[in-house]
C-alpha positions as CSV (number, residue, x, y, z in Angstrom):
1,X,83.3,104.1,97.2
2,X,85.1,106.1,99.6
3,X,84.1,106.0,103.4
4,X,82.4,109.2,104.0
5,X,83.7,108.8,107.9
6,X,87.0,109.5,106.4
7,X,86.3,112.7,106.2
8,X,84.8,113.8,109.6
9,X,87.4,115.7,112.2
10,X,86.2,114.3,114.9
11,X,89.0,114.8,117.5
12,X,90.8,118.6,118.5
13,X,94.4,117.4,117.9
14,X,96.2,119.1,114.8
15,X,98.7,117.7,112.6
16,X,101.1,119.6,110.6
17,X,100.7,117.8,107.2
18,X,103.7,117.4,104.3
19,X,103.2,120.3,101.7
20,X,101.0,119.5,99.5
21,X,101.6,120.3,95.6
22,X,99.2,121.3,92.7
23,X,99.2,117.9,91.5
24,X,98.4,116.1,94.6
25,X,94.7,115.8,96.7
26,X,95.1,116.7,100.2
27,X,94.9,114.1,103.0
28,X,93.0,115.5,106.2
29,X,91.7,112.7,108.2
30,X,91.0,113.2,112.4
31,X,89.5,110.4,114.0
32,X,88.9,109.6,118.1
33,X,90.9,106.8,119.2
34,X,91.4,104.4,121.9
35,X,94.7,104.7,123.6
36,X,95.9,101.1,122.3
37,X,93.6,101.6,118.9
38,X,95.6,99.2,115.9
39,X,96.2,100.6,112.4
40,X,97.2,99.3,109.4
41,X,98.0,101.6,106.2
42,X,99.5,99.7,103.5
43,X,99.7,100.8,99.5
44,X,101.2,102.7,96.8
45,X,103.4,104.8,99.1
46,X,106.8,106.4,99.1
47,X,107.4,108.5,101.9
48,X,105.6,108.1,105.6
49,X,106.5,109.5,108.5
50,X,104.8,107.6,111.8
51,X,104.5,109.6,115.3
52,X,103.5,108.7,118.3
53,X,101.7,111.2,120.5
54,X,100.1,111.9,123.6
55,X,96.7,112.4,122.2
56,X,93.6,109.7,122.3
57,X,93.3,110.4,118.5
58,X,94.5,109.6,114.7
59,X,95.1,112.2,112.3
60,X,96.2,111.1,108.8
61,X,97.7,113.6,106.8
62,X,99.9,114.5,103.4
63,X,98.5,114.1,100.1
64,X,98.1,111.7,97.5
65,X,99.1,112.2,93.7
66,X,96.7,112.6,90.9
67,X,94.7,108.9,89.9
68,X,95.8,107.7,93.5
69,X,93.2,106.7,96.0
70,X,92.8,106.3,100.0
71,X,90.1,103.9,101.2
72,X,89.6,102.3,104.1
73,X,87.9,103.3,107.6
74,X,87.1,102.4,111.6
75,X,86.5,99.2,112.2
76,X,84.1,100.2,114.7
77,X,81.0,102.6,114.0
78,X,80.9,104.4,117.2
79,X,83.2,105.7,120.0
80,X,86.5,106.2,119.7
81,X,88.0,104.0,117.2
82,X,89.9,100.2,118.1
83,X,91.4,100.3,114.8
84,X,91.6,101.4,111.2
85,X,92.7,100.2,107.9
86,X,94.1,102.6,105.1
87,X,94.8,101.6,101.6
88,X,96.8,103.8,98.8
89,X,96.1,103.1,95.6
90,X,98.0,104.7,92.5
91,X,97.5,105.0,88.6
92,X,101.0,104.7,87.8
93,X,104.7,105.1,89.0
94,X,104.5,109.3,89.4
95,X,101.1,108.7,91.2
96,X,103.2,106.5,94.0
97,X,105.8,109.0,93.8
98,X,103.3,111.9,94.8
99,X,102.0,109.8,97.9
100,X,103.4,111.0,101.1
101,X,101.5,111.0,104.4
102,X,102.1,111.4,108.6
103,X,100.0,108.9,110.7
104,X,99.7,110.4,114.4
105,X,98.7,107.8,116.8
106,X,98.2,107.7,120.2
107,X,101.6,106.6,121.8
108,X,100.8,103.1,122.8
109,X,99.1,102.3,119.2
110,X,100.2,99.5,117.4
111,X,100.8,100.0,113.9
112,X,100.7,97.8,110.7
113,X,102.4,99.7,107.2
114,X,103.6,97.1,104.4
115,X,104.8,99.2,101.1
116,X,107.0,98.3,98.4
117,X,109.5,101.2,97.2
118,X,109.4,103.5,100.3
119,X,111.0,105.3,102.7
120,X,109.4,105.3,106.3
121,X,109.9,106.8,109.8
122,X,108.9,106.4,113.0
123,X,108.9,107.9,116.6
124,X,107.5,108.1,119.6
125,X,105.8,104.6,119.4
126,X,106.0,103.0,122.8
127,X,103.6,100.1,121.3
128,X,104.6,97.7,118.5
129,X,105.5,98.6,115.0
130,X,105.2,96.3,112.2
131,X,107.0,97.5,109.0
132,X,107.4,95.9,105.5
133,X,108.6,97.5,102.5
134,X,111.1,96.3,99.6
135,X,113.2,99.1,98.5
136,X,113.8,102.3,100.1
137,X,114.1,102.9,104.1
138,X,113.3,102.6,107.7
139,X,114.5,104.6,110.3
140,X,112.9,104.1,114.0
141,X,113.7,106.2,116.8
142,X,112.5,106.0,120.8
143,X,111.1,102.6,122.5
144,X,108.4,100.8,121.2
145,X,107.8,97.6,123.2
146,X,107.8,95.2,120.3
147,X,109.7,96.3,116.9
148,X,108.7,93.9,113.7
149,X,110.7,95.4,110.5
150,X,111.4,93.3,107.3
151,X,112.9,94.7,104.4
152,X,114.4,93.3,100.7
153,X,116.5,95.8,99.6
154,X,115.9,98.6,101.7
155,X,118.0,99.7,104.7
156,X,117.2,99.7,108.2
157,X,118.0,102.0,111.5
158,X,116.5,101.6,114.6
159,X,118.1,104.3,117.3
160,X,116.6,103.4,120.6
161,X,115.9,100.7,122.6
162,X,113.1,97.7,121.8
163,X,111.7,95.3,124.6
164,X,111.5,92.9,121.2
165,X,113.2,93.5,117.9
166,X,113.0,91.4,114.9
167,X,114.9,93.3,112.2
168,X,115.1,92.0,108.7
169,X,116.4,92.1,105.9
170,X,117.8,90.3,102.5
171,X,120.7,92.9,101.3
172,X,119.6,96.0,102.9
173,X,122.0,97.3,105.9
174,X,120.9,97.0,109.1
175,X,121.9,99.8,111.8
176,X,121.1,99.6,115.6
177,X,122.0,102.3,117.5
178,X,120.5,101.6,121.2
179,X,119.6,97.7,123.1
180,X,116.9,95.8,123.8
181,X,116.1,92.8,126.2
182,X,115.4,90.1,122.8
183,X,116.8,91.6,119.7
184,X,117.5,89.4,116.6
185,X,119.0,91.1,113.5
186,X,119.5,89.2,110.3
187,X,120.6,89.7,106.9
188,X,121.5,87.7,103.7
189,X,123.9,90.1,102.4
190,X,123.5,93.4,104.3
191,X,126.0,94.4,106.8
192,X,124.8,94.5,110.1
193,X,126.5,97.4,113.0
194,X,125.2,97.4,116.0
195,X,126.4,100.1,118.7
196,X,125.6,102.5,121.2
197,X,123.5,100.6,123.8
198,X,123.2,97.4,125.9
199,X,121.3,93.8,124.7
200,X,119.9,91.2,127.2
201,X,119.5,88.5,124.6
202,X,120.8,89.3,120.8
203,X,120.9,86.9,118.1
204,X,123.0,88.8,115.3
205,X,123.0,86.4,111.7
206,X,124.2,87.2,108.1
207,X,125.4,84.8,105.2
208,X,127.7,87.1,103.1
209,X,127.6,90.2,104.9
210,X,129.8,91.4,107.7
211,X,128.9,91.7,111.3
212,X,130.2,94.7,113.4
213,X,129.1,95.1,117.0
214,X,130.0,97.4,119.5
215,X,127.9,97.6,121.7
216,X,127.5,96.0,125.5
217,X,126.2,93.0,126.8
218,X,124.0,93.4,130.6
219,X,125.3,91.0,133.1
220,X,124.0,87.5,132.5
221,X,123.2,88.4,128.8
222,X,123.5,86.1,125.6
223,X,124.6,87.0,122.6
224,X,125.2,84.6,119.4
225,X,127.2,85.5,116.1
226,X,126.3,83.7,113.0
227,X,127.3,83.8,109.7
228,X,128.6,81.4,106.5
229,X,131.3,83.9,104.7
230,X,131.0,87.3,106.5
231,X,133.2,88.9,108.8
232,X,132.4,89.3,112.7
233,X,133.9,91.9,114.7
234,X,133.3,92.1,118.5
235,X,134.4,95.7,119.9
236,X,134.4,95.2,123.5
237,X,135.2,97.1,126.0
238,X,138.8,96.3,128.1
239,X,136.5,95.7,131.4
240,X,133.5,93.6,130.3
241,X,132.5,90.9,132.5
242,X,132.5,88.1,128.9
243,X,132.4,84.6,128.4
244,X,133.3,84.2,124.9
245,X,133.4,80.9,122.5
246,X,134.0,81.4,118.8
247,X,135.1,78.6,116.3
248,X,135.4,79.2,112.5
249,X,135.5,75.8,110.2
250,X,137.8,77.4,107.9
251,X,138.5,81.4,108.2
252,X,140.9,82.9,111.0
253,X,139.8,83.9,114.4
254,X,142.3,87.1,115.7
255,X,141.9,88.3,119.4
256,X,143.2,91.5,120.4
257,X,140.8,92.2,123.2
258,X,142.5,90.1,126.0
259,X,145.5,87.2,126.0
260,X,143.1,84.5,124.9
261,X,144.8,82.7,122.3
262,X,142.9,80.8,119.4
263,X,143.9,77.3,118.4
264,X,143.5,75.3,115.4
265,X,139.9,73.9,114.6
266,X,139.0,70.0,114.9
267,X,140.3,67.9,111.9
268,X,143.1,70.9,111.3
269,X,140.6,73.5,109.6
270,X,139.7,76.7,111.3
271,X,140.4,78.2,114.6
272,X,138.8,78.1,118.1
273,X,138.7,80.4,120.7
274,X,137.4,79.8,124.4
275,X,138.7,83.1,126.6
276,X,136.9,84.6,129.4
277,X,137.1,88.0,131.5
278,X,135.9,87.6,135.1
279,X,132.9,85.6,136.3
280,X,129.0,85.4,136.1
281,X,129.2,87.9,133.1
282,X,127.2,87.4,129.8
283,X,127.5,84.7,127.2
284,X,129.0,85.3,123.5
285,X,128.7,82.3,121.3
286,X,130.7,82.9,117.4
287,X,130.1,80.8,114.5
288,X,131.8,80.9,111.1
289,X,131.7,78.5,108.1
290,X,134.5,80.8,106.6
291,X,133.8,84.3,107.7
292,X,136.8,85.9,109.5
293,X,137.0,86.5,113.4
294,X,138.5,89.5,114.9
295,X,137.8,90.5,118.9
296,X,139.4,94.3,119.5
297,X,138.9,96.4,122.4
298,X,136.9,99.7,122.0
């Protein structure tokens, strides 16, 4: 049975909901909420769209297709909300299809959303964001202070900047366009590119898939490069203040960013490279099994 409190519009804030079609029930849910209330929505779901605002309120709002359900509720029974729990449940493939809902949360929320085929974005979080789906998308945007995202297939963006990332995924692509202070991307056989911003600490790992970065390091930073048969490329900039050592057991390391010149690899196989550009600057650490190295100036 549903939970009638679903239904109550309790707080002032309006949401502008997707349109809703003929086929689909309409989503309307307003609840008061703490400023750091938690929420979990999980389900039959293919689009959602995630925004953080400056209101101490949820609203919940789309529609869901015909034989689909939504239950769930507070988990407290008065005063403004410390957390809710959603779940969509559909009749069939077209029902999933037809479900598409916006969550507003108040800005420093943390929220929980694990789909399967579904595309999903978020915004103005400044809180943490756990996201789990198999196929479809994530794209985050702004700064939440701890980003969780894993993915099978689907491909992930994050454009902003992430006090913690943990990004994801088995062969969907992973895209970050911004920094962080502790950001780890991996991937089986995704490519990862990361640009556009400046890393503390970085962990960046693949198996198959190639590695592309081209971004910046802050002074002091760490970054490592792992992978078994993908190719890394480091686009650095002329100036950067790097300490860089990259070895590859039995794929080619090629440096074009300063006159650091690789040598061959213990026992004969591979290459190694140990170069540096002034002093006290941030760490890179490269590892290959047979993945190609290639350092080039941006």
């Amino acid at each position: 049975m549903r939970n009638p409190l679903l239904t109550l519009a309790i707080a002032a804030a309006t949401a502008v909901p997707f349109s809703v079609g003929a086929a689909q029930q309409k989503v309307d849910i307003h609840r008061a909420a703490s400023p750091t209330v938690s929420v979990r929505l999980n389900g039959a779901i293919s689009v959602i769209r995630v925004v953080g605002w400056d209101k101490d309120s949820i609203a919940l709002v789309g529609g869901i297709g015909a034989g689909s359900r939504l239950d769930g509720g507070p988990l407290n029974a008065v005063g403004p909300v410390q957390g809710m729990k959603f779940y969509v449940e559909a009749a069939d493939e077209a029902g999933s299809r037809a479900n598409r809902l916006e969550l507003y949360v108040p800005a420093r929320s943390r929220v929980w959303i694990k789909a399967g085929s579904a595309d999903i974005e978020a915004g103005g979080v400044t809180g943490g964001l756990d996201l789990n789906i198999v196929g479809g998308s994530v794209r985050v945007s702004g700064a939440p202070r701890e980003l969780l995202v894993e993915s099978m297939d689907g491909s992930v963006t994050m454009n902003g900047t992430a006090e913690f990332a943990r990004l994801k995924t088995a062969t969907g692509d992973i895209v970050l366009q911004g920094g962080g202070e502790d950001v780890t991307l991996t991937t089986v056989s995704g490519s990862i590119r990361a640009s556009d911003g400046t890393v503390q600490r970085a962990r960046f790992e693949s198996v198959t898939g190639p590695i592309v970065f081209a971004g910046d390091l802050a002074r002091g930073g760490d970054a490592k490069f792992d992978t078994h048969s993908g190719a890394i490329e480091l686009r650095l900039a002329r100036r950067a203040d790097l300490e860089i050592d990259a070895a590859s057991i039995t794929g080619s390391i090629e440096n074009g960013w300063n006159s650091g010149r690789p040598i061959a690899g213990r026992e004969g196989r591979g290459m190694e490279l140990g170069t540096s550009s002034g002093m006290g600057g941030a760490r890179v650490t490269i590892r290959s099994f047979k993945g190609n190295v290639k350092l080039a100036p941006k």
